[in-house]
N, C-alpha and C positions, 0 to 999 in steps of 0.2 A: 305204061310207066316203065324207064328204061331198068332195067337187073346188067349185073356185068354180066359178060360175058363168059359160058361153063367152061372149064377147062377142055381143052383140045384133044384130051388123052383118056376122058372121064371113063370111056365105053371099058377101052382096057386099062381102068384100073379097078372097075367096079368088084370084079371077081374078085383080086387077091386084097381090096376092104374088106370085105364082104367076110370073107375065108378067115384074116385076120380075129374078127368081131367072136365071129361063130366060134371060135376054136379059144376063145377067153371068156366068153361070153354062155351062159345057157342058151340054147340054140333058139328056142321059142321067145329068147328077148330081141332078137334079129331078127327083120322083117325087110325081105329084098325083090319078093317076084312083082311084077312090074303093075299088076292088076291091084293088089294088097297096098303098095305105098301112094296109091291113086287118092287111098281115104284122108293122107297127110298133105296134100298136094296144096291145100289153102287154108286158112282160117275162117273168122265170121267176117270178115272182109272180101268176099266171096269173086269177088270184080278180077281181083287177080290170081290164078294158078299156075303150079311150077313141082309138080312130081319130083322128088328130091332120089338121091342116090340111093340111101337107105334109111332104116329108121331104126331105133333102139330105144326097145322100153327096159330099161333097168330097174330092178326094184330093191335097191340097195346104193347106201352111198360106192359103199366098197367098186359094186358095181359099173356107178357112175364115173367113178375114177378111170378101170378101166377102159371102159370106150373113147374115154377125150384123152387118155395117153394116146391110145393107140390112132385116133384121129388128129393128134398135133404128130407123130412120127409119122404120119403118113401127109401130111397137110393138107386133110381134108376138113373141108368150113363144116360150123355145126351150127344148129338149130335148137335152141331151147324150145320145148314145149309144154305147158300147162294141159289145158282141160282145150286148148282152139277156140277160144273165147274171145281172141284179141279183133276190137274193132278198125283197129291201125294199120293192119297186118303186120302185125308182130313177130307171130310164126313162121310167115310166109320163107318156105322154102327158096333157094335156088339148086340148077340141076345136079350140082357137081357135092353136094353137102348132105350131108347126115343128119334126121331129125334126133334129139335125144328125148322122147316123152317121158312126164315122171307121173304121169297118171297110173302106174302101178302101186304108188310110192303113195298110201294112203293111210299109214297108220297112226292112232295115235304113241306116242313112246312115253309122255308125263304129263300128271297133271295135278297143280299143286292148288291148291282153293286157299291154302294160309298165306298164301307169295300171289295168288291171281297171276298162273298161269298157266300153261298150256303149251307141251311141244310136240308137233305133228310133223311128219312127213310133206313134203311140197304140194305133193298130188292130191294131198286130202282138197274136198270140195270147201268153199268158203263156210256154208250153210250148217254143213256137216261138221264143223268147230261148234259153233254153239250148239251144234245136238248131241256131242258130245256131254257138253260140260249143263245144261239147261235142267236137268234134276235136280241140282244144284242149289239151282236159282241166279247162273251165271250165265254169262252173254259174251259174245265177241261181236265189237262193235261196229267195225265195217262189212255195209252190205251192199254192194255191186245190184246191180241189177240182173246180174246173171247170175247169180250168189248160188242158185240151184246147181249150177253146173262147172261156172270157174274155179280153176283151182287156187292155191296160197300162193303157187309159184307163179303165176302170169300174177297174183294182187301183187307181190311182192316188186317182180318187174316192174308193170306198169304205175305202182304207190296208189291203186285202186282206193275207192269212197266211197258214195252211196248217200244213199236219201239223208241217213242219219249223221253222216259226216260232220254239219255245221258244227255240232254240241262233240261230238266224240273223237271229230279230227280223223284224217284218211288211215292207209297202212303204216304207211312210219312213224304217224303218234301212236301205233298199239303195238309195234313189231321189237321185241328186246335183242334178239338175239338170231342168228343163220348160221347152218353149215352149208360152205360153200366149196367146190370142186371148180379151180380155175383149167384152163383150157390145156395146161402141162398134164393135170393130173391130180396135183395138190390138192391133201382138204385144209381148210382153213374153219376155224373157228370166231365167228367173229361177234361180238358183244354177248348176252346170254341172261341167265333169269333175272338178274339185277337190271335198276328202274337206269343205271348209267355206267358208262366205261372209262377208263381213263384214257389218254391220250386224242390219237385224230377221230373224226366220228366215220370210221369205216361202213360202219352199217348206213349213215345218212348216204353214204355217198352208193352204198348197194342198191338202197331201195330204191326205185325208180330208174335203171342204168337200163333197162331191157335186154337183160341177156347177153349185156356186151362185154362185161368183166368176167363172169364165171356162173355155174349152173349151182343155183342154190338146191336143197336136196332137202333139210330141216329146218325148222323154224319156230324159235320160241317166242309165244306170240302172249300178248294182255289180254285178260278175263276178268270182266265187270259183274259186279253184283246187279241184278234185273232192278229197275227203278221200281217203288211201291207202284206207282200207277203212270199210266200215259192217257193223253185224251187229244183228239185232233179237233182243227176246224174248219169247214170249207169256206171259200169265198169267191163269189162269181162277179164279174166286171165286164163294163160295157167295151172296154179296149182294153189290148198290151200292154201300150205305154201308163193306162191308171195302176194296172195289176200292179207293174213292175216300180211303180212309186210307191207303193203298200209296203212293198217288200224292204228298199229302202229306208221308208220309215219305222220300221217295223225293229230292224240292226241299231238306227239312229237311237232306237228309245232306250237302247241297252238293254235289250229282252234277250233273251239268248235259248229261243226254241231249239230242239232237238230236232227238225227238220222244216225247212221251208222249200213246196213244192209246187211246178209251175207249168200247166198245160192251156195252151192257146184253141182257137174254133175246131179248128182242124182233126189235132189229136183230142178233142171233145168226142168229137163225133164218131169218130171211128174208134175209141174207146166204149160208147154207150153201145153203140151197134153188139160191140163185142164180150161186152161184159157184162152191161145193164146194172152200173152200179149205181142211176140212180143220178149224175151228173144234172145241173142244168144246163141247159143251152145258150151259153153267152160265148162272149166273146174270149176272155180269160178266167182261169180259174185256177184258186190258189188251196193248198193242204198244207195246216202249219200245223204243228204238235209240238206239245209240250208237255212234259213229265214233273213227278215226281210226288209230292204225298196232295194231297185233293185240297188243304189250304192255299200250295205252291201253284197249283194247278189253276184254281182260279182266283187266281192274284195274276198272274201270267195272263190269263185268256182274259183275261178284265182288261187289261190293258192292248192287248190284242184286239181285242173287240174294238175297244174303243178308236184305235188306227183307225180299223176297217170301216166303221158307220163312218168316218168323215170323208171316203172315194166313195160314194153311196155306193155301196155294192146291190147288185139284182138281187142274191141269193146270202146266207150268212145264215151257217148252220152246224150247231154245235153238237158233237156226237154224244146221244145222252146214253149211251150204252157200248159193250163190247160190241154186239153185232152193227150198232151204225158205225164205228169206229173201221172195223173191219170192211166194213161198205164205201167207206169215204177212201181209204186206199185201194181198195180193189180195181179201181178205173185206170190208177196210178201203177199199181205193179202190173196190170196187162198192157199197158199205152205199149211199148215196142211190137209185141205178139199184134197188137191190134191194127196197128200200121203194117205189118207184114201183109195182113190178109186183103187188103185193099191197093195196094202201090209197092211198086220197088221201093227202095229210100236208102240215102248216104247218113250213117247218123257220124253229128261232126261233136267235138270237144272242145271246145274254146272257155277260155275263162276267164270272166271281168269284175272289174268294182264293181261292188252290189250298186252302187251313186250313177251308175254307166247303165243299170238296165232299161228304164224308158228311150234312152236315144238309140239304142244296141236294138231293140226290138224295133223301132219304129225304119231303122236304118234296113232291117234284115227282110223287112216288111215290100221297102221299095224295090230291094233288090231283085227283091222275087217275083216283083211285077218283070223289071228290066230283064230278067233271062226267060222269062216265060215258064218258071218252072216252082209250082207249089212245094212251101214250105211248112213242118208243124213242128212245134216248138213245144220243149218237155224238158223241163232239167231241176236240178238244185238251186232253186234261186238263193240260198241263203249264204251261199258263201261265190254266189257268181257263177258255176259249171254247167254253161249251155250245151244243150243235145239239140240244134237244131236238125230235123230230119227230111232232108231233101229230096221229094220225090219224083222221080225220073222214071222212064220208060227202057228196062234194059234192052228190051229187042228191036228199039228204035235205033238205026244207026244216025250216032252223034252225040245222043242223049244224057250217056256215062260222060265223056267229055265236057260238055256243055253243064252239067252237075257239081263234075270236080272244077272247072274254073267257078262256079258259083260258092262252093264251099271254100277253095280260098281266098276268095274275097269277101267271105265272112271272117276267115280267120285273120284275115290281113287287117279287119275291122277291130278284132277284139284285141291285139295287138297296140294297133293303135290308140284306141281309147284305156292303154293300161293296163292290158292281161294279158294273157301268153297262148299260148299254140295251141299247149292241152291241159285238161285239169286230173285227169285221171286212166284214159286210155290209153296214153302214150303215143309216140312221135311214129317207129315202125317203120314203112315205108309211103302209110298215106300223108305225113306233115315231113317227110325228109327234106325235099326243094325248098319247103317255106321257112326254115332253119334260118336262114339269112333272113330272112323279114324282123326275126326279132333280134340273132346273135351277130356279133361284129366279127368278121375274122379273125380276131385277137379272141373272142370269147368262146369260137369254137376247137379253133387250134388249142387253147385249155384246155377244154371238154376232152379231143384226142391224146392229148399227153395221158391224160387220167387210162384212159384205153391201153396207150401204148407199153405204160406199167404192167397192167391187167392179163393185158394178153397182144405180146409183140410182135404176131404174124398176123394180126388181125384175121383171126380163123373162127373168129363167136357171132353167132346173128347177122353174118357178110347184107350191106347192102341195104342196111335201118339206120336210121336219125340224124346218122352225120350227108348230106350231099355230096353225093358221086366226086365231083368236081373237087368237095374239099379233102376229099378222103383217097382220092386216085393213088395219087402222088407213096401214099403210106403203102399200099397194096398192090401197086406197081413194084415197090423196093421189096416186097416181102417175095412173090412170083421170080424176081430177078435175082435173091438168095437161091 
């Protein structure tokens, strides 16, 4: 995948950055020898590497401010970084540019139970909010799949989800408030503990931008009170396309579980192998939950049910306890670890009408015959957010290739049928090219304007979301100031 090209000059400038950082900076938050910045070199997008100039862990805003003054007077590009979670390459370094990490930056600073909520540090881990506040009896509602280890700052980037998203809605239905440090230096304060702000909706236009406006540093985020009870159900089907008509009907009937989840043959099996939660063996297999006090609960699953008997499901099995509950997700939150241990694999984001998933699947089905290359399918079905996971042979030469053209012709697919590029990992540098599939060049020249307020030498995340091509022109005239 093409990166611009480093600066010509980068070797001797690196010293007097470098020199710069350290001498404003606590020296231990400067990290420059060439072996040490190897660990920043990629994200979980692992396909591509790129050793960055230096990296700075600051653990304070104040902090954060200095390093990107001092990286906009020197015009060196920066790298926001979370927890290296991004499956986009999000983080992804180039040679000539500074990583800014805020995985120091993990504390909590407030947290109010009468106002439900909670303001941490960017760095703080997803997981690690509600284990904060969970004595409580409070919860933070978005949960990533990486929730263990990603941080607030890359959810906030990327407007990350999770299983439970349908019912609780991604990061920017729960996120009030950011402190933000743009690439001059500035902090900015932007929305904060109240449910709404007045004027433009700055923070909408924050969450989700990946790193390209400014490096958020705090974040006052929404805390739910835990629902009296949850309860799941499984269901097993003889094909994709039955599952994903379940699913369909399911939205149709106005039920509005708290999660609707969806693994195909593939990730079955390599799930059971690795977990042993107990899965049957068909073809598709769905986890739907729904909460709330045990009248609601099944009045929901009565009707839920009832869906399900009319695709005659193989399996259909209701957890009558905490530990089966727990068992009926446990195949679910190992399904990626469990694909690792068997196959490489591209995992993609695409997002479609729930009305679109038997032809999506059945479409995604053929494809995979056409390149030769197996595919298993895992995602949120309830609000559309496919994780299909394509697996390839790294040490094959061609392989990677031959993958990524298959995964954009998936994505080109969900596009098509009325979704978008990505639902929650963001654009990065793996969806940059396919920008144009969905945006007109009137829609993306918007998109840059927004930027060019933000940060006008285009010095934030160089070489994510917008296409090289459309974005030349901008960072051609910034180089030739």
């Amino acid at each position: 995948m093409d990166m611009p090209a480093p600066d010509t000059g980068i070797l001797s400038r690196k010293d007097r950055i470098v020199a710069r950082l350290r001498a404003e900076l606590p020296q231990a938050a400067v990290i420059h020898d060439e072996a040490e910045v190897r660990a920043y070199e990629c994200d979980a997008l692992t396909a591509y590497k790129c050793p960055p100039l230096a990296v700075v862990l600051p653990a304070t805003t104040a902090e954060v401010a200095t390093a990107l003054r001092i990286c906009h007077a020197e015009g060196v590009p920066v790298v926001p970084r979370g927890s290296g979670t991004s499956l986009a390459g999000g983080a992804l370094p180039t040679a000539d540019s500074v990583i800014l990490g805020v995985s120091r930056m993990n504390k909590v600073l407030e947290t109010d139970y009468d106002n439900r909520f909670i303001r941490v540090q960017s760095g703080r881990t997803n997981l690690s909010v509600t284990g904060a506040v969970e004595q409580e009896d409070f919860f933070y509602a978005p949960d990533p799949s990486s929730q263990l280890a990603c941080a607030i700052a890359g959810n906030i980037a990327m407007n990350s989800g999770g299983a439970h998203c349908l019912k609780y809605g991604v990061t920017t239905n729960n996120l009030l408030g950011v402190t933000m440090v743009t690439m001059e230096g500035e902090v900015l304060e932007i929305g904060g503990a109240h449910l709404d702000a007045a004027g433009y909706d700055l923070l909408g236009v924050i969450c989700g931008s990946e790193g390209q406006l400014g490096v958020v540093t705090e974040a006052t985020l929404r805390i739910l009170r835990k629902p009296e009870g949850a309860r799941p159900v499984l269901m097993g089907y003889d094909s994709n396309e039955v599952a994903g008509q379940v699913v369909s009907d399911i939205i149709k009937a106005g039920v509005l579980p708290v999660a609707i989840e969806f693994m195909d043959r593939p990730c079955i099996e390599a799930t059971e192998a690795f977990a042993k939660a107990g899965y049957p063996m068909c073809e598709a297999l769905l986890i739907v939950e729904v909460e709330g006090s045990d009248a609601e609960i099944d009045e929901q699953l009565g009707l839920i049910m009832q869906i399900a008997r009319r695709h005659n499901p193989v399996e259909l099995r209701e957890a009558q306890s905490e530990d089966e509950a727990k068992r009926i997700w446990l195949g679910r939150k190992s399904a990626f670890g469990a694909m690792g241990q068997i196959n490489d694999y591209m995992c993609l984001d695409g997002t479609i009408p729930v009305s679109s998933l038997p032809y999506v699947l059945k479409r995604i089905g053929e494809m995979s015959k056409d390149y030769g290359l197996g595919v298993a399918n895992v995602f949120h079905a309830g609000d559309g957010n496919m994780h299909p996971l394509i697996l390839f042979d790294a040490n094959k030469p061609g392989d990677l290739e031959l993958c990524e053209a298959f995964g954009a012709d998936i994505l080109k697919l969900c596009v098509e049928v009325g979704g978008c590029l990505t639902g929650e990992h963001g654009v990065g540098i793996e969806k940059r090219d396919l920008m144009t599939t969905q945006f007109a060049p009137e829609d993306l020249e918007a998109q840059m304007r927004v930027k060019d307020v933000f940060d006008p030498k285009w010095l934030l995340n160089p070489a994510k979301v917008f296409p090289l091509e459309a974005s030349r022109p901008r960072r051609e005239k910034v180089v030739a100031a």
